[in-house]
N, C-alpha and C positions, 0 to 999 in steps of 0.2 A: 645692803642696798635693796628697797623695796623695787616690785616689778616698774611704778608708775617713774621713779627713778632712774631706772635703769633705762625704761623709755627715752623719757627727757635727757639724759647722757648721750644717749644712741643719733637724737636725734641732731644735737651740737653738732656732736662729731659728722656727722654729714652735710651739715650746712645747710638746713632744711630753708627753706623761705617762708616766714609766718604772716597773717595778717594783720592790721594796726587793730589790736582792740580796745586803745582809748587816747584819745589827743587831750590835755590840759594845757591850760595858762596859768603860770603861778606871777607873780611878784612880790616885792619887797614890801611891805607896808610902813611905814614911818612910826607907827605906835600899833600892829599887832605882829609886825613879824613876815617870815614868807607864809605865803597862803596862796589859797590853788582862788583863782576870779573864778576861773569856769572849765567845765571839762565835761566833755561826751563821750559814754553815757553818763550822768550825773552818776555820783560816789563810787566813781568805779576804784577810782582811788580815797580809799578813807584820809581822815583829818589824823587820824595816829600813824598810819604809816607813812604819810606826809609827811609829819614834824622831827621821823627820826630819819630821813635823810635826806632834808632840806639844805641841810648844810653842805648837801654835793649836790645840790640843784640850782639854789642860789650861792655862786661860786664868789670867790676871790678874784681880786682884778686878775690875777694870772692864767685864768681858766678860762675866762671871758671872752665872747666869739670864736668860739671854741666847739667843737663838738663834743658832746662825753655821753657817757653810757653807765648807765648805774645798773648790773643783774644784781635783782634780788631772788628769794626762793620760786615765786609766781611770776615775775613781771621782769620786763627787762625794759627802762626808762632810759630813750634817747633824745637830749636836748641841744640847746644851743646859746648858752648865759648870756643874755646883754646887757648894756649898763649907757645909758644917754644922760650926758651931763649939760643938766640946765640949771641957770641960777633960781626957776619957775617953779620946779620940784621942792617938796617939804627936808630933803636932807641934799639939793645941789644935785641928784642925779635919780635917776627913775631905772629899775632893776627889775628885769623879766623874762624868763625862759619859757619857751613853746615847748613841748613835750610829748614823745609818741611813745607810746607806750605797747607792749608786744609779748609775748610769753618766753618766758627767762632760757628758753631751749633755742629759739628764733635766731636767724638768722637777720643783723640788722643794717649790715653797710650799705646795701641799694636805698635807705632810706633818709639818708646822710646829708646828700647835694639836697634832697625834699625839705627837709628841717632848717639847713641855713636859709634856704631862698622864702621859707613861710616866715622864717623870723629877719629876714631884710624883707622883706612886704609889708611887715605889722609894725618895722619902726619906723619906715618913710611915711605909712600912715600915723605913728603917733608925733614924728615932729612937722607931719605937716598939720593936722588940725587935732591933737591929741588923743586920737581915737581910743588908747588905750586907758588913759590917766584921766580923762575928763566925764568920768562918772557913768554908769551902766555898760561895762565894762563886756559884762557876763552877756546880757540882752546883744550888744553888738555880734560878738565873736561867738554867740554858741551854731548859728546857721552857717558860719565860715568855717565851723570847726565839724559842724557835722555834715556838710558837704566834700569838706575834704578829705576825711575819711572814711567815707561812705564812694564815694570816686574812685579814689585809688585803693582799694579794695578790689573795689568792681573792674577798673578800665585801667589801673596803672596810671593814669594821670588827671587832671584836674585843669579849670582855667576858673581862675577868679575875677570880677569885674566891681571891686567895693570903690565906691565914688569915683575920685578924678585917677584911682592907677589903677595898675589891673596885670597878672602876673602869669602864668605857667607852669603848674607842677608835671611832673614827670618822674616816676622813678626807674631809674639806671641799671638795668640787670649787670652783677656783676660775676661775670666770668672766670672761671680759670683758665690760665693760659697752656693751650694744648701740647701733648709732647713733640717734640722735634719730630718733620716729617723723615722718614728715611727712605734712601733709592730704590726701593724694591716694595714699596708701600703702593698702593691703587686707589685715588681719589672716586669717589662715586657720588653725584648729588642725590640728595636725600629732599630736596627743596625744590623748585624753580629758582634762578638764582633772578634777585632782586632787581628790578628795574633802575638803574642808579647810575651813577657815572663812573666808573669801575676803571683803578690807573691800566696803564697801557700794558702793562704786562700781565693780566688778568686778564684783560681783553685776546691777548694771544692765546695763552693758556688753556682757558677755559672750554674752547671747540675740540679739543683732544680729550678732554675727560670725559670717557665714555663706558668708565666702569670695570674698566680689563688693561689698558694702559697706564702700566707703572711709569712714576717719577722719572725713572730717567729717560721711556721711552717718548715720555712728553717734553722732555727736555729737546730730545732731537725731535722730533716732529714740529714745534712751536719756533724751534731754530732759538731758544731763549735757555741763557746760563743756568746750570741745574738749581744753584745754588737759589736762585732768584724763584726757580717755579717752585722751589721749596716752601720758601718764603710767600710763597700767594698762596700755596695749596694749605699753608699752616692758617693762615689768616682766612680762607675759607671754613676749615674746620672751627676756628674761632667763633666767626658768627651762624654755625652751625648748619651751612649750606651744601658743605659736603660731608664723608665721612670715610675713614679711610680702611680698606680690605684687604686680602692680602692676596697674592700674585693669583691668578687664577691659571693653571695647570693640570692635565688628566690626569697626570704620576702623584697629585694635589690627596692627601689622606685626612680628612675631616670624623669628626665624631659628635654624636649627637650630646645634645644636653639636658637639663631635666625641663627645660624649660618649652623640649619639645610637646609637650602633652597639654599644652594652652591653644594648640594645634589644632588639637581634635575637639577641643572644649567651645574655641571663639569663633562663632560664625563669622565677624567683621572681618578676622584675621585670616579666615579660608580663602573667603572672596578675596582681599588684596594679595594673598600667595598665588591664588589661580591665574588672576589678573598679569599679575608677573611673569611667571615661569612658563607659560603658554607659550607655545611656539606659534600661533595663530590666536588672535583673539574670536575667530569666528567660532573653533573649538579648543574648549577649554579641558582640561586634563581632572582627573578626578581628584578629590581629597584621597582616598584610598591610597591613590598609586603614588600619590604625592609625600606622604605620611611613611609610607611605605620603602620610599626612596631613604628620605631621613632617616629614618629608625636602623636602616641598611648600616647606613656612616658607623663604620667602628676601625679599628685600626688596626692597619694593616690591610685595609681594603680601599684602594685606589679611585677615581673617579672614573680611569679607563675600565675599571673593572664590574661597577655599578651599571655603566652603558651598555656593557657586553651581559652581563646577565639579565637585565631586564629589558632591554633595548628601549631608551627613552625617547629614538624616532616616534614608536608606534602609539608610546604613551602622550604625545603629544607635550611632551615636556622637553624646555630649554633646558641642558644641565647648568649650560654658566651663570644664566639667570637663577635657576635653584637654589645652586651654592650662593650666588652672590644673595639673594633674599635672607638663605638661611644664616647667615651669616651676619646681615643686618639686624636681624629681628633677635641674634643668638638663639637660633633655634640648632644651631649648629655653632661648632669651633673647628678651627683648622689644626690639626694635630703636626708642628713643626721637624722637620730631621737636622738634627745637628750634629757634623761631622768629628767625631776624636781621633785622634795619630794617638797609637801608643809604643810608633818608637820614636827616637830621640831623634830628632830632624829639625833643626834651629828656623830652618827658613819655611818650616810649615808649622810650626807649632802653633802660631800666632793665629794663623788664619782657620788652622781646625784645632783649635784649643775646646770645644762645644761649645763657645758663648758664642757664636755665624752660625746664623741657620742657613740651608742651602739659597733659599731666595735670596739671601744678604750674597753669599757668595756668588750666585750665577750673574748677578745686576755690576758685581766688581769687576769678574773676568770676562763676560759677554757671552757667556753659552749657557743652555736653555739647561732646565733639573735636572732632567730623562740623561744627559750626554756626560755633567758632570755626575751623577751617581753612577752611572755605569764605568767612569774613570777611577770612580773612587773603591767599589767594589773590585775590582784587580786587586787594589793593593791589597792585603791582608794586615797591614797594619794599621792601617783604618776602621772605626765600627760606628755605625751609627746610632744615633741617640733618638726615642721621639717622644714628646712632649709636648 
């Protein structure tokens, strides 16, 4: 597999989102066959690679109002076949698929719901005054076609206004569905949350999320069943308004990433870290001691202990905001402790098997890391894990 291959593979598999690089109209012809009317930019699609896969463009009744997808080696062709049956038409019914066409690597479901609804607009226009079949076919649709994607390209959506009807595109970002929130998770907005009419348990919820308040402790603060604020906070992280971090604690052991050194590189990125982590906005803490703090994070070195050696009163720096930044941006990761029993004890095995990390466990039984690690350190049968 050559490099440009291996690209194009890499980038499938990620699910990249590409843009429309050419809309067509084909139909059926009565005496030449399918054939493209019109399409923008002109010959983007040739007349030979047309004709060898015509025959999954212009479909069988079975495929018909249908969406499909044809990837070839360059191009990845999404249409939507229809078929209007009039005794007016030279063979009893008039055949024609709208067509967006995209790079064979693209990702094309968000463009899906845009395709049927551009091909129910162009058939209420051909059975109301034949817009399609009644000759200049190409002249009508080539400004409809190069508006519309030349729009959503640009804006994500489109408004058509052709004679007496008039329609609305928009394409639908589509999401993956985020992983289950857990108890000892910490909501943080990353957003303003959106002016909207937000159900009632959002509306409770949301005044407690402040960044440092785990799931369950907004469960009892909001006085709302845990399960439920799960359920909001998951659907927040959905439309990507929060984001979730993990418990914040001084016994809390973090390690730097490689990603820390875009740090020292991105002015943009200086200023919204300073901005943050400031304990006062009137003075702001240096990049240095900032960078400095980071690079500190290795394991085995506690957040109680980063305080006590640099003292980040004087630096003018929040630690929780720090972590909580560093954390957002991955300029940092949280290095977890996961407890193992290695004697044979039934009714503890389960719970320090090493798949519970301490946050999982302190959120079950109610006592803070510092209290259960130093429980756990007695026993000798016990060793910790980190990772």
């Amino acid at each position: 597999m050559n490099i440009k291959s291996s690209l194009k593979a890499h980038m499938e598999f990620s699910g990249k989102e590409g843009p429309i690089r050419c809309i067509f109209f084909c139909e059926f012809h009565p005496i030449a066959g399918p054939i493209i009317s019109c399409q923008v930019p002109e010959n983007y699609i040739s007349k030979e690679l047309f004709d060898s896969i015509s025959v999954y463009i212009i479909t069988k009744a079975e495929l018909q109002k249908s969406t499909i997808t044809v990837t070839l080696q360059d191009h990845k062709i999404l249409g939507f076949p229809v078929r209007i049956d009039d005794k007016k038409y030279a063979r009893n019914a008039f055949y024609f698929n709208l067509c967006f066409v995209c790079d064979s690597y693209a990702r094309t479901v968000q463009y899906e719901s845009v395709v049927t609804k551009l091909s129910d607009y162009l058939m209420a226009m051909e059975i109301e005054s034949s817009f399609l079949s009644g000759g200049n076919a190409s002249s009508k649709l080539a400004p409809i076609l190069t508006q519309v994607m030349e729009e959503l390209n640009a804006r994500g959506e489109c408004a058509l206004t052709q004679g007496p009807t008039a329609t609305h595109l928009k394409v639908c970002r589509i999401r993956l569905d985020p992983s289950p929130v857990m108890d000892h998770q910490v909501p943080v907005f990353i957003k303003d949350l959106p002016e909207q009419q937000w159900d009632l348990t959002t509306q409770q919820v949301t005044p407690y999320i402040d960044g440092f308040n785990h799931v369950v402790r907004i469960a009892v603060l909001s006085d709302v069943e845990n399960n439920l604020v799960k359920a909001c906070v998951q659907n927040l992280v959905y439309y990507e308004v929060v984001a979730l971090v993990p418990l914040f604690q001084y016994g809390n052991v973090y390690c730097a990433t490689p990603k820390l050194k875009v740090l020292a590189q991105d002015p943009e990125l200086q200023r919204r870290c300073l901005n943050f982590v400031a304990k006062s906005r009137r003075q702001l803490p240096t990049v240095r001691d900032v960078f400095r703090l980071y690079s500190s994070m290795t394991r085995g070195t506690t957040i109680r202990d980063l305080c006590i050696r640099y003292n980040t009163q004087n630096l003018r720096i929040n630690e929780r905001k720090l972590v909580q930044f560093g954390v957002l941006e991955k300029l940092i990761r949280r290095v977890h402790k996961y407890p193992v029993i290695l004697s044979d004890q039934p009714d503890l095995q389960k719970s320090l098997s090493g798949l519970l990390s301490l946050d999982e466990l302190c959120c079950s039984i109610g006592v803070t890391s510092q209290q259960l690690e130093d429980q756990l350190e007695i026993d000798h049968n016990v060793v910790l894990l980190y990772k």
